[in-house]
N, C-alpha and C positions, 0 to 999 in steps of 0.2 A: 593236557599236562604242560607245565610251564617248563620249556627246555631250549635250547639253544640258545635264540637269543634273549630269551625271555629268563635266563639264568638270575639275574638281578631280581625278577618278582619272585622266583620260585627260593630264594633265601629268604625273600620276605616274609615270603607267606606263610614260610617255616616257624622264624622266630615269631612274627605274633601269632600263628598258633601254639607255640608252648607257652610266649606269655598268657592265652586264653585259658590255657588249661593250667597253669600254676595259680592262676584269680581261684580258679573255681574249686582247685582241688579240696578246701573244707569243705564240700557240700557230695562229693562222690561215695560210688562203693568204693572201699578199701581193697578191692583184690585188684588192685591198678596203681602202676608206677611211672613215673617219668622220669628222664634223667637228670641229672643236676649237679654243680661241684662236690657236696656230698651229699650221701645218701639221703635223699626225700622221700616222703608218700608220694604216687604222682598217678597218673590216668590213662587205662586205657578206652575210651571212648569210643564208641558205646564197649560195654562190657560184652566177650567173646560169647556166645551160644553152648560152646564146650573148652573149659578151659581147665586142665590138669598141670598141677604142679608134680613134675619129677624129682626123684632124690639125689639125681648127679648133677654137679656142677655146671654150673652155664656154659657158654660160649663165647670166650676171649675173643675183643675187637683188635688184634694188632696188628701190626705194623705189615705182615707179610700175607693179610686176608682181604682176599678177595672174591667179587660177586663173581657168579660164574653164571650165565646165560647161555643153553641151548642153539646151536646154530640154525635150527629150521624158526626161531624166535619172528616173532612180529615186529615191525617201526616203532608199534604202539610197548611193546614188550620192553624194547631195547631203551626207548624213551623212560619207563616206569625203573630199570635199573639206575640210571643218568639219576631218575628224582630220586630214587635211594640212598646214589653217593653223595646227592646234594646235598641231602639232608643228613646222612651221617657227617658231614665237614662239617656244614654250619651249625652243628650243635654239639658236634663233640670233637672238631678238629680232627676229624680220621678220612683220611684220602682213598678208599682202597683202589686196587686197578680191577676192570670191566673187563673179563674174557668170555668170549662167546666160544664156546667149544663145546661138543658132549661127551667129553671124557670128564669124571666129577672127580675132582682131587681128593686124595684121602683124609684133608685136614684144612684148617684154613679158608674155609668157600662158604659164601650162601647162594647155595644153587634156587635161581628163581627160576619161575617161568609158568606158563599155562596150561591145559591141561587139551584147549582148541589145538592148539599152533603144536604141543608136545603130550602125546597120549601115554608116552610111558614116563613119564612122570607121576601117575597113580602108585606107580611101586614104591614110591618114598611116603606114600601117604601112612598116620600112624593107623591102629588099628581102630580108633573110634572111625575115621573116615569112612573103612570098608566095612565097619558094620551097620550103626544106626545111623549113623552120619552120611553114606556114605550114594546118597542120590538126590544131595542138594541140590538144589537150584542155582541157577548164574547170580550172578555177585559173589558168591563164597569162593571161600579162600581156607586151606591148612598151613599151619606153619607146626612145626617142630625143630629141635636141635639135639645134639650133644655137644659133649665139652669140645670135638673136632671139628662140627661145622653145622650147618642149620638150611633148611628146607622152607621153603615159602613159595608156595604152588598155588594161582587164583584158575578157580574155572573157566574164569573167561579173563580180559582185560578187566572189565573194571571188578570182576573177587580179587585178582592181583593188586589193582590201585588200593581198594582196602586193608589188603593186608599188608603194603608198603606203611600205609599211615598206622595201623594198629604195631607193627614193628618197632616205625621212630618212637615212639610212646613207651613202649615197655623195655627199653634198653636202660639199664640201671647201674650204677657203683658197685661194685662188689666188695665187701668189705676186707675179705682177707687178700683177695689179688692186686684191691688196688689199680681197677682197672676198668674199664666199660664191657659189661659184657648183655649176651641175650640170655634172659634167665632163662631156668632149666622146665619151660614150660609147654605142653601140647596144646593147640588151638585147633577148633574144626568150628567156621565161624559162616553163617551166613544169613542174610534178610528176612524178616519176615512178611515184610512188603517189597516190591518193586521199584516203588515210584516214592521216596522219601523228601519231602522238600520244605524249605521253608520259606513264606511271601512275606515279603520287604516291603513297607508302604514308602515307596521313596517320594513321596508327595511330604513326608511331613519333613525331610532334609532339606533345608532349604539355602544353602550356601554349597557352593561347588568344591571347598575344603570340605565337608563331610562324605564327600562322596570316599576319601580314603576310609572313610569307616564303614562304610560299607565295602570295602574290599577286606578290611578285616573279618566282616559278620563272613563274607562268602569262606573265606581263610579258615576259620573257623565251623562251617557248616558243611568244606571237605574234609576238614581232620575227621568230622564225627559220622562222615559215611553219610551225608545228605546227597544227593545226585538233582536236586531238581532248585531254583530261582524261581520265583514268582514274583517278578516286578510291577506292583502298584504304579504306575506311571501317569494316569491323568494329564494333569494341566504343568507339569514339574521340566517341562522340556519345552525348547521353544519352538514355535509350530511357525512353518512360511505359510500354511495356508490362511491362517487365520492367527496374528500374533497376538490378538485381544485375548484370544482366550488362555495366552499363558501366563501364570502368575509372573508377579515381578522379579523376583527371584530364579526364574525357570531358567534349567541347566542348556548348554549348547548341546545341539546334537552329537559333538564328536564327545564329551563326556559319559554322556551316555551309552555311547557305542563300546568305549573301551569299559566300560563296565561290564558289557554283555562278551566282548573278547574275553576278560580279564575270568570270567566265568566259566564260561567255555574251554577255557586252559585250563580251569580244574575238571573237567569231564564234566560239568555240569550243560542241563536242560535248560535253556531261559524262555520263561514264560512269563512275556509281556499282558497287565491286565489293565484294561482300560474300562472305566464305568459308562454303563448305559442306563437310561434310561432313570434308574434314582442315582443319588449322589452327585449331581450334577452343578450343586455350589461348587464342586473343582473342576468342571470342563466347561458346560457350553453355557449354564444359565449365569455367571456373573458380565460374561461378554454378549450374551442374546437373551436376555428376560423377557422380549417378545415371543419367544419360541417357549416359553415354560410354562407347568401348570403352576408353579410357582419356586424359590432357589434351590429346590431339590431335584424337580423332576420335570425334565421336558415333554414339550404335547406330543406324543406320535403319533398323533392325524396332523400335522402339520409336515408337507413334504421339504420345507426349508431347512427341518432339524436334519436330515439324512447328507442334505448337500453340503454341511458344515461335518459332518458327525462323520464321515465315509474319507473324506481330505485328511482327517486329524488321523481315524484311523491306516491311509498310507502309507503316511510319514512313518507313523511310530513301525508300520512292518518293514518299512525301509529302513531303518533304524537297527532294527534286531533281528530280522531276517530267521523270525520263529516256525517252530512247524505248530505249534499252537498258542491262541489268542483268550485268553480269560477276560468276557465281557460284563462280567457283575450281572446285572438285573435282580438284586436282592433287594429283600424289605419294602416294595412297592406300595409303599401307603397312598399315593397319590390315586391308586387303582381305588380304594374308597369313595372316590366324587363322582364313579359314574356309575349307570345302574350295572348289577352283573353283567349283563350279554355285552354291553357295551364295552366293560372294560379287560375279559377275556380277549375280545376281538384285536383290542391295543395293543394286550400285552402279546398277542401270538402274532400278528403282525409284526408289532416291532422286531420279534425275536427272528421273525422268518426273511425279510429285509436284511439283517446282519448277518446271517446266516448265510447267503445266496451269495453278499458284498464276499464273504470270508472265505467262502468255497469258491468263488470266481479267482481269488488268490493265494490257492492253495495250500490253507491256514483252515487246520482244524477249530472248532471251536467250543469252548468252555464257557459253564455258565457254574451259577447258584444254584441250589437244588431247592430251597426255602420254600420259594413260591409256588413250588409244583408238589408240597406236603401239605394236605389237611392234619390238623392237630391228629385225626383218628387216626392216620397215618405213623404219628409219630410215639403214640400209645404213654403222654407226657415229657417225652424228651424236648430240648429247646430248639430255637429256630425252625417254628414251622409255620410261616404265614400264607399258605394259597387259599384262606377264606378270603382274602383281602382280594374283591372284584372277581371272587371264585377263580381265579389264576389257577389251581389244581389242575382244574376240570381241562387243561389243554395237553396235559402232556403223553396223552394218544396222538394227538395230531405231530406232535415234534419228531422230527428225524432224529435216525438214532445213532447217529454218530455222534452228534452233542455227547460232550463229556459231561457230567452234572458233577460240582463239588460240596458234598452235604456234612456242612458245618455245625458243629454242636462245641459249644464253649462254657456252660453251666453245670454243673454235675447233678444227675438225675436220678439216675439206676444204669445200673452193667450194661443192661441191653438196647439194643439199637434197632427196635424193627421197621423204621424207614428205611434201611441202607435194603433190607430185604426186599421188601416194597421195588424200589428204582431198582433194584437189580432183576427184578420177575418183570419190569417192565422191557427188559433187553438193553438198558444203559449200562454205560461205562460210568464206572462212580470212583471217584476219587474220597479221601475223608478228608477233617480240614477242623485241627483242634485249636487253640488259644494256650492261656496261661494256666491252666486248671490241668495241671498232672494227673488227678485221676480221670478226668475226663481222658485224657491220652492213652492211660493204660486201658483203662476198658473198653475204649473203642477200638483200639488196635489189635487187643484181645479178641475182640468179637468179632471182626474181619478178617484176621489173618486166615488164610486160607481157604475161606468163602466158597470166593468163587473167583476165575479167571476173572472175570469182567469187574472186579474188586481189582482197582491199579496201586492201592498206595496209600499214603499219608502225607499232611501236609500240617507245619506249622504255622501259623499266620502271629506275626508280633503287632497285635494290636493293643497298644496298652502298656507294652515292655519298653518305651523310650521315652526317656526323662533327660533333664541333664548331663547323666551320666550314664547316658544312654549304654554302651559298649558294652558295661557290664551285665546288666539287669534283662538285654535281650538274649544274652551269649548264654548266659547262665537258663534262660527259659529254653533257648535253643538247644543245648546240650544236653536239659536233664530229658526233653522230650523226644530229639532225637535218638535216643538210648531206648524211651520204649518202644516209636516207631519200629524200630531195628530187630529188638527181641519179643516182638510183639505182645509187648505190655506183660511179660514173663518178669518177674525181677530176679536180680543175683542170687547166685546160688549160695553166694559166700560173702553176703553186703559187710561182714566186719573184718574180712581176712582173718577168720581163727583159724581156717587151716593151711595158712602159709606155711613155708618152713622158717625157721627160728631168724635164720640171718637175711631172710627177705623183709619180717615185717619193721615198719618201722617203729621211732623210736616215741 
């Protein structure tokens, strides 16, 4: 969380996330507000899990209200109020004062706090919590109010950071007081995956001025309840071991570092991904085309490739200092030029090699899941290449810590019975959509609650950066992270007909 000294980005990060969501607001469900000189449509992103509109008045922000936090409270707690007030000034000029007590005022207060760090805070819960609602998972968050004060309880640390961000969002004008208040609404809001992320190919930014827009996408991918980065990184940073192989354009290492701080102050995961093995027109083969089977794809019966490929990857863990490493190995056409047995042996070799380098530095590791799907496998869903040099047929032999991330981006049918597959084989599977919305819902649909070993979602903007790039990523990142979230479930109320009269807009 960006606080102390880091107060300067944590205003940043505020206003272009309301500029994000004021670009996008044409494109939302309607039962979402943001603030604004006057009253506008505006967004809560993602849209609540259980979201009841009350018929008493909201909750007046003035002059003499203040946050009120629990004194058995967390650093992390006391921090998450700090980003409250930040955020209530820099967007609506309201200061309130930070009392840490447990006596709750009768009027005036948003009592926060958790439910780890403070158990009797359940008794403010409304009653959706303690019925159906009421044995969520970590990450959720309730909030409620009345017209004297408002309640915002996350189950852990980060349900509270979500309901901080879904809070700043739904504070609105009120038309007859004339005043900013929390509308008069109950929330009981939680994930339907764990692990929500979206992978940035920062390879294709190629000037060190764009790297502020990528703090805007991260800006952006905390307001909407993402917790996970996936940095594309290849050849886009400059390497001492080997500086041939970085583009000419490639960023210093301390820019990159503060990317992955600047990250990490939003509670985000960063997961560095480096390609192996194909895609290698961005790493080793335009600097070593002696070591290739040709600009795509390095030999790995060639132990030269490792001695370069193992330095590069150092660097980048020195760099980001991750607890997981995402190595590609997808789409392996070059596995075609050799007979089957041969080219199985390459591909699980090579993968066992990086594996052993990555566990030697105590970096779990992530791969593809493509190559280890026969099409029958996939029963016509997309991305399934391990006919290619029979690559399938190895993944008994793989350890099962490897994370697999099994990516589908064309829209097929609802069902998904590879993820069943890799999951009956004992992996951890991640999912990992594109641009195709319904592709998003229906897979997030069809894994949510699986199984444990089912971690998550991930959006990958391949394809979403143009010119005007900011927009057209934000906009895929937001409508997706929304199903991520509610697990491909849509609004209950996508047109706001059952607002009340002086909430909806005009």
């Amino acid at each position: 969380m960006r606080t102390g000294n880091n107060a300067k980005a944590t205003v940043l990060a505020l206003i272009l996330a309301s500029i994000f969501i004021a670009l996008c607001a044409g494109t939302a469900s309607a039962q979402k507000y943001l603030p604004g000189r006057d009253f506008v449509r505006a967004l809560a992103i993602p849209e609540p899990v259980h979201l009841k509109w009350k018929t008493q008045e909201g909750f007046p922000l003035v002059a003499t209200t203040a946050i009120v936090v629990p004194k058995s409270s967390s650093r992390e707690e006391l921090e998450l109020a700090e980003w409250l007030r930040h955020g209530l000034y820099t967007l609506f000029g309201f200061n309130p004062e930070i009392l840490m007590t447990d006596l709750v005022p009768e009027q005036n207060a948003i009592i926060i706090g958790t439910l780890k760090s403070n158990p009797s805070l359940e008794d403010m819960f409304p009653e959706a919590a303690r019925g159906g609602f009421g044995d969520f998972s970590g990450q959720g968050y309730v909030f409620t109010c009345t017209p004297n004060k408002a309640f915002l309880v996350g189950v852990d640390v980060d349900g509270l950071r979500h309901g901080v961000q879904t809070v700043l969002q739904i504070i609105q004008v009120d038309y007859y007081l004339r005043n900013y208040v929390l509308p008069p609404v109950e929330i009981v809001d939680f994930p339907a995956h764990d692990v929500r992320g979206v992978l940035i190919p920062l390879r294709e930014f190629r000037f060190a001025e764009q790297m502020n827009n990528i703090r805007q996408l991260i800006d952006a991918a905390e307001m909407t309840h993402l917790n996970t980065v996936f940095l594309q990184v290849d050849n886009a940073i400059e390497f001492d071991s080997f500086p041939s192989v970085s583009r000419p354009s490639a960023l210093a290492k301390d820019t990159l570092r503060n990317i992955v701080q600047y990250a990490r102050e939003a509670g985000m995961e960063v997961i560095p991904m480096v390609n192996t093995f194909s895609h290698q027109d961005g790493l080793l083969c335009p600097a070593f085309p002696e070591l290739c089977l040709d600009k795509e794809f390095y030999d790995p019966s060639k132990p030269e490739v490792y001695e370069k490929l193992f330095p590069i990857f150092d660097e980048i863990l020195e760099v980001c200092q991750p607890t997981y490493v995402h190595i590609g190995h997808d789409w392996l056409r070059g596995l075609a030029r050799f007979p089957k047995d041969e080219g199985q042996r390459l591909f699980l070799e090579d993968l066992k090699k990086i594996y052993a380098h990555l566990k030697e530095k105590n970096v779990q590791m992530m791969m593809w899941a493509d190559m280890l799907l026969a099409p029958e496998k996939c029963e016509g869903q997309d991305n399934c290449y391990g006919l290619l040099g029979n690559a399938y047929a190895v993944i008994d032999s793989l350890p099962r810590d490897i994370i697999l991330i099994e990516a589908h981006y064309r829209f097929r049918k609802p069902e998904f019975p590879s993820t069943d597959y890799l999951l009956s084989k004992g992996f951890k599977v991640v999912g990992c959509v594109s641009n195709d919305r319904r592709v998003a819902r229906d897979f997030s649909k069809y894994t949510a609650g699986k199984s444990d070993r089912f971690l998550g979602m991930v959006v990958a903007l391949w394809g979403s950066l143009d010119h005007d790039w900011a927009s057209p990523s934000r906009k895929v990142m937001r409508e997706i992270a929304e199903d991520i979230w509610r697990g491909g479930v849509p609004a209950v109320d996508p047109e706001g007909l059952h607002k009340p009269r002086n909430l909806k807009a005009e």
